[in-house]
C-alpha positions as CSV (number, residue, x, y, z in Angstrom):
1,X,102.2,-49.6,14.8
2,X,103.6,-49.6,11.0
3,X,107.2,-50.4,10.8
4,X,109.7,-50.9,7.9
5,X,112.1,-53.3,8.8
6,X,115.9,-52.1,7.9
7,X,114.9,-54.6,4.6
8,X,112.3,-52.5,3.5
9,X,109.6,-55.2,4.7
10,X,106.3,-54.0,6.3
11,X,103.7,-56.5,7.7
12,X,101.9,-56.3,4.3
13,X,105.1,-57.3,2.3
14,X,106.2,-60.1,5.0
15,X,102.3,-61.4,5.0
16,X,101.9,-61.5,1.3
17,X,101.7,-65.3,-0.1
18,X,101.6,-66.3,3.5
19,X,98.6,-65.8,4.9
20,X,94.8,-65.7,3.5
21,X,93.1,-63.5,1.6
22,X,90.5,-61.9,4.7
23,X,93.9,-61.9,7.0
24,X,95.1,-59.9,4.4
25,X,92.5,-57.8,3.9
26,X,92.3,-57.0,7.7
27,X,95.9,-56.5,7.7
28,X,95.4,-54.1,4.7
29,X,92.9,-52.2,6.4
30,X,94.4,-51.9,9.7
31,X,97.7,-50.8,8.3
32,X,95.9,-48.1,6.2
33,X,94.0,-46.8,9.5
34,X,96.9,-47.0,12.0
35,X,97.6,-42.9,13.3
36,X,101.2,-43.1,14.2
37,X,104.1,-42.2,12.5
38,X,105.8,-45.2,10.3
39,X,108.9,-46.0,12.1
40,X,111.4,-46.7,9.3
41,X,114.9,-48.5,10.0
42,X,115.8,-48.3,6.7
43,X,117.7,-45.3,7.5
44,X,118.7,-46.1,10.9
45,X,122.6,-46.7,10.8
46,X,122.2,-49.3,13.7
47,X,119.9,-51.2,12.3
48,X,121.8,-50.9,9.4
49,X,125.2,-52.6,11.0
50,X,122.9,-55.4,12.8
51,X,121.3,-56.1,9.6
52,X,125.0,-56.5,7.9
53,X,126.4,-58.3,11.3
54,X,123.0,-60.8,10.5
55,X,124.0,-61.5,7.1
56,X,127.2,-62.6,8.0
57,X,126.2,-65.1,11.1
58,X,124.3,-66.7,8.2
59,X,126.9,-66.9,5.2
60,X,129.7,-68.0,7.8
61,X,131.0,-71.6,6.9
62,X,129.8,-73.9,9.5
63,X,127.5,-72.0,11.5
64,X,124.5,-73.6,12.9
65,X,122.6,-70.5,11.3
66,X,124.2,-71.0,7.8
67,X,121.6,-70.8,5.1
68,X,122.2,-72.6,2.3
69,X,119.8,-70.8,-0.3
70,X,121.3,-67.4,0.3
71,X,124.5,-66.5,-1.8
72,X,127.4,-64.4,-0.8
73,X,127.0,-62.8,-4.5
74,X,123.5,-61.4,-3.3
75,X,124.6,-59.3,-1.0
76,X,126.9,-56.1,-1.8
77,X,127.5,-55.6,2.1
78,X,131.1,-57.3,2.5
C-alpha cells in the first residue's frame, strides 16, 4: 500500500538517509510495482486537524512530548 502521510511523507521520503542502500532499492522497487490507489491524507481535512492538534501537544510548555528542536515560527498553523 502507498500512502502520503498528511506531511507529504511516503515510505521513500521517511526511509531516505535512514536505511541502506539495497533496503532502499527494494523499497523503491516495491513502491513503483504496488497496484493500488495512493492513499493521500494531504487533503484529508481530518487528518489535517490531527496533524495541527499534534503540533501543538509538542510546542506546549511543559509537555512530556515538547520537542525542543522544533520552533513555533516553523509552523504557520496557529
Amino acid at each position: 500500500m502507498r500512502i502520503k502521510a498528511v506531511t507529504g511523507d511516503d515510505a521513500i521520503t521517511m526511509a531516505e538517509g535512514r536505511v541502506d542502500e539495497k533496503t532502499m532499492h527494494t523499497l523503491r522497487h516495491a513502491y513503483e510495482q504496488a497496484s493500488e490507489p495512493l492513499v493521500d491524507f494531504t487533503q484529508s481535512q481530518d487528518a489535517l486537524a490531527a496533524q495541527v492538534e499534534h503540533v501543538r501537544v509538542i510546542l506546549v510548555p511543559g509537555s512530556q512530548h515538547m520537542r525542543f528542536d522544533i520552533l513555533p515560527d516553523q509552523f504557520d498553523v496557529f
